[in-house]
Residue frames relative to the residue before (quaternion, step in Angstrom):
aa qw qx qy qz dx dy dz
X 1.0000 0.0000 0.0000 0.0000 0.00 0.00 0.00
X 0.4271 -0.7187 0.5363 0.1159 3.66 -1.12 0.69
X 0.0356 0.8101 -0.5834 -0.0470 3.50 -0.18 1.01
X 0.7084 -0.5646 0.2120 0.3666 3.18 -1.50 0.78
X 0.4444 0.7287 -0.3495 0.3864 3.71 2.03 -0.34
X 0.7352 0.4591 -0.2544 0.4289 3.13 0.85 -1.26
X 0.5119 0.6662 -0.3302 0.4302 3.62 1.31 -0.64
X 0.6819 0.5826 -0.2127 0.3879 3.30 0.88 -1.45
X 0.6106 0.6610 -0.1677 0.4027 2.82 1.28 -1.79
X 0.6246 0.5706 -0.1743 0.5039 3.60 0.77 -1.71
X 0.6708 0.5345 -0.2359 0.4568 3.82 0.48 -1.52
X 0.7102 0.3071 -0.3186 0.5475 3.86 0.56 -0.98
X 0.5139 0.6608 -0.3650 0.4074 3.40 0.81 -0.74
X 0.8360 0.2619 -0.1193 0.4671 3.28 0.28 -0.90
X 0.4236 0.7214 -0.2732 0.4749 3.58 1.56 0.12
X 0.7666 0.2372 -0.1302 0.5823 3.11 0.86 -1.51
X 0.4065 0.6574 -0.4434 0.4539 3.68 1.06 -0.08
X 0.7731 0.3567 -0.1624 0.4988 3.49 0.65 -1.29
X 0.3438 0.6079 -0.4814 0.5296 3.92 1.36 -0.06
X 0.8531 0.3755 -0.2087 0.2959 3.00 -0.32 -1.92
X 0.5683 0.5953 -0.3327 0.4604 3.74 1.25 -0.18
X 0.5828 0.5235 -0.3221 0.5316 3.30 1.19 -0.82
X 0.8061 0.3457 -0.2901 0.3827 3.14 0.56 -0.41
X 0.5345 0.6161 -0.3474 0.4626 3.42 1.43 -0.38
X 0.6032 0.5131 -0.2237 0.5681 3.65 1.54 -0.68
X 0.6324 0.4083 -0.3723 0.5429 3.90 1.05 -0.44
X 0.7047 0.3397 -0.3786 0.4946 3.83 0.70 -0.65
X 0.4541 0.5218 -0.5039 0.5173 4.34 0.93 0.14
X 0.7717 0.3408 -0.3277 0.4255 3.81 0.53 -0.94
X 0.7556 0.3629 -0.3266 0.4367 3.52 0.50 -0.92
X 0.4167 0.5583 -0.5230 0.4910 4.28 1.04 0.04
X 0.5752 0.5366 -0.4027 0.4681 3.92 0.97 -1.11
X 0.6369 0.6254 -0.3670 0.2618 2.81 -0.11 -2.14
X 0.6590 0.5468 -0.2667 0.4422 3.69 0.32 -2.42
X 0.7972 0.4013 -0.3165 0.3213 3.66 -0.02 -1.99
X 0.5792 0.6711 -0.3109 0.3427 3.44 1.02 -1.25
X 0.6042 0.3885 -0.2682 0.6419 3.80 0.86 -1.82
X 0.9171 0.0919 -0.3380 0.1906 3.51 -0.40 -0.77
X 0.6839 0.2593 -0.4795 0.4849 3.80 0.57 1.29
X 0.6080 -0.7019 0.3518 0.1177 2.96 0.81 1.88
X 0.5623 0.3021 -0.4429 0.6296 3.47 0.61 0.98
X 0.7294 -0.4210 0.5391 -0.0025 2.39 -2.62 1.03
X 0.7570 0.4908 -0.1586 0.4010 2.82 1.16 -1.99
X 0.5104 0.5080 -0.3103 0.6206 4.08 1.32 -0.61
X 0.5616 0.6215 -0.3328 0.4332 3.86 0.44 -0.70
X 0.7989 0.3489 -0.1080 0.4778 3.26 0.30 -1.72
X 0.6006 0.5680 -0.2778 0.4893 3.78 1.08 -1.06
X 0.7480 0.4284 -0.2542 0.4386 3.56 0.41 -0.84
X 0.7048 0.5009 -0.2079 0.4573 3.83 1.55 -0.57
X 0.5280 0.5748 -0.1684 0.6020 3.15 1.77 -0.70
X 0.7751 0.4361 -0.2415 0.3882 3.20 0.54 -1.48
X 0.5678 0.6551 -0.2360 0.4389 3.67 1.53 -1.13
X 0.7655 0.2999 -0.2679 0.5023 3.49 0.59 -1.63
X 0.3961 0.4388 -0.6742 0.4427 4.39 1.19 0.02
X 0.5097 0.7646 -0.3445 0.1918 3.29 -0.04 -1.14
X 0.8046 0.2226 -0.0476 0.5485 3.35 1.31 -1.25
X 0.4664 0.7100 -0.3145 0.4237 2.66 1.07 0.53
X 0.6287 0.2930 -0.0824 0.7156 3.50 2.00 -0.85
X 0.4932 -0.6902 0.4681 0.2473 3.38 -0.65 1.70
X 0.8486 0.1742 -0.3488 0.3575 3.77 0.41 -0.56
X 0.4691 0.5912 -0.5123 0.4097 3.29 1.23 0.12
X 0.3533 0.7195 -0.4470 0.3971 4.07 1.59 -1.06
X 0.7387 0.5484 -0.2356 0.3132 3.26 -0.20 -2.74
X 0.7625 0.4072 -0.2834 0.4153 3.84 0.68 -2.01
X 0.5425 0.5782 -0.4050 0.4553 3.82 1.02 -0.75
X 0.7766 0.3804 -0.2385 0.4420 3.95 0.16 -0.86
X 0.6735 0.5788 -0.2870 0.3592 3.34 1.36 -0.18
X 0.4713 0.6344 -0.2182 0.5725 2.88 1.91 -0.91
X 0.7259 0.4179 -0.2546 0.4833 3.39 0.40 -1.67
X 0.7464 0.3971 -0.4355 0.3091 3.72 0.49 -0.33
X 0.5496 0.5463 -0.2857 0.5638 3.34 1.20 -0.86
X 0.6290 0.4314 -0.5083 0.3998 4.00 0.57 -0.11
X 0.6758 0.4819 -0.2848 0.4796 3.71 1.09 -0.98
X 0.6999 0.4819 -0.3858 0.3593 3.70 0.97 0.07
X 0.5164 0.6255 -0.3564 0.4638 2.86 1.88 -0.40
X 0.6277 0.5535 -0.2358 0.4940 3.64 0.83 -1.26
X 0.7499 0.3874 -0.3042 0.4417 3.13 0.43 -1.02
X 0.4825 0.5194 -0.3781 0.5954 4.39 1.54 -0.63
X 0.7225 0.3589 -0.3810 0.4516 4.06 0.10 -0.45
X 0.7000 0.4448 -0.3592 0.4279 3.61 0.71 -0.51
X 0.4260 0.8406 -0.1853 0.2786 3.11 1.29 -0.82
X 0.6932 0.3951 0.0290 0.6022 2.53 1.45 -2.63
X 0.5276 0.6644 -0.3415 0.4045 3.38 0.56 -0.69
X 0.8616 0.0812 -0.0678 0.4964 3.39 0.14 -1.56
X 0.8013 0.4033 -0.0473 0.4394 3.40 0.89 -0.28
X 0.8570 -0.2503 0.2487 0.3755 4.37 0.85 -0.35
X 0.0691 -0.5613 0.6854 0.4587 2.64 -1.09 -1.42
X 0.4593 0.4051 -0.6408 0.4629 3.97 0.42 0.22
X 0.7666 0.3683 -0.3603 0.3832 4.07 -0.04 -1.16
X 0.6781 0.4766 -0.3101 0.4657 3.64 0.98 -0.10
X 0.5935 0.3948 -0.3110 0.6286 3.86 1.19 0.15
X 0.6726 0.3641 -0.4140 0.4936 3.70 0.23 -0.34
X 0.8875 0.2155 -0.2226 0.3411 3.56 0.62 -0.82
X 0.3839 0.4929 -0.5379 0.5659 3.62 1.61 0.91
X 0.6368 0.3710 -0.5548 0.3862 3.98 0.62 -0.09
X 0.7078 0.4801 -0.3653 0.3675 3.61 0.79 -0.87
X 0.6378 0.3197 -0.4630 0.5259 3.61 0.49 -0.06
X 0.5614 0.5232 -0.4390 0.4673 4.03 0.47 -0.21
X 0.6556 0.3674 -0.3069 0.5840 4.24 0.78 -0.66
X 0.6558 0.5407 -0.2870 0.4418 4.13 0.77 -1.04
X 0.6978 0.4547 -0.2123 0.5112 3.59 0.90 -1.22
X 0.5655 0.4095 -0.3999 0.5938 3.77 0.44 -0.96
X 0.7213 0.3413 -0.4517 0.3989 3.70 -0.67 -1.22
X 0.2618 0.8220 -0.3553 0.3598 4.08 0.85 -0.09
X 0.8535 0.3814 0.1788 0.3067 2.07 -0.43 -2.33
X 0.4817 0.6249 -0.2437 0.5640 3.31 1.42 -1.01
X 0.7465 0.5069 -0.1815 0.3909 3.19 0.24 -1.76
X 0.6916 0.2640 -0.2563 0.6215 3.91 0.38 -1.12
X 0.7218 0.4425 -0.4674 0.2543 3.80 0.28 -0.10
X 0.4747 0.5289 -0.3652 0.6012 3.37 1.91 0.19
X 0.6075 0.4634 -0.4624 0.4499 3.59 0.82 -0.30
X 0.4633 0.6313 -0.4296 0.4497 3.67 0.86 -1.08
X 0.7534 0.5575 -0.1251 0.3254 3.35 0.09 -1.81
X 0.6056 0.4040 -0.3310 0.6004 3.45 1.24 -0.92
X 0.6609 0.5299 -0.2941 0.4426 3.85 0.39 -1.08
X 0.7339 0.2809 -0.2832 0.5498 3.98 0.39 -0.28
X 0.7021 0.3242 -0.4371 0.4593 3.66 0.74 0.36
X 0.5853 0.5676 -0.3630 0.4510 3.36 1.06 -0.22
X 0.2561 0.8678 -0.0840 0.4175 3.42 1.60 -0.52
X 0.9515 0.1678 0.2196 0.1349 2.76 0.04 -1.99
């Protein structure tokens, strides 16, 4: 039986699922955006946006894409870290964006998932 809990439950569920995609789709455009301006071509632009959103489309090609993308924002986020702050202020906050990002990823990669079976 379906109670109105589990409904609820499902509904946010699938809310923030679809958040976290929005954002997985702003960091696919602005990663372009960067490569595109900086090797001054159109042609690296398009390829890298095209190539990203095929990308999600295939569940293990999906998994290596979000891995990458998380581990790039922990890296960035470990150099800034060091820069302005250590290495204690650069480990505490390259794990928290490494545990925040992945759980992300996860999230829009279950949205993906809901969107290509629904699809179909």
């Amino acid at each position: 039986m379906i109670s109105m809990k589990n409904v609820r439950r499902g509904y946010t569920q699938a809310e923030f699922n679809e958040t976290a995609s929005n954002w997985l789709f702003g960091e696919i455009l602005l990663l372009s955006v960067f490569l595109g301006l900086a090797s001054s071509s159109w042609w690296v632009f398009g390829g890298i946006l095209l190539g990203m959103i095929f990308m999600l489309r295939v569940r293990k090609l999906a998994i290596i894409l979000l891995t990458l993308l998380s581990i790039f924002w922990t890296v960035i986020t470990f150099w800034l870290g060091l820069k302005y702050g250590g290495y204690g202020a650069a480990f505490v906050l390259s794990i928290i964006v490494l545990l925040v990002t992945r759980g992300l990823h996860l999230r829009a990669l279950e949205w993906v998932d809901d969107v290509q079976y629904t699809e179909e």
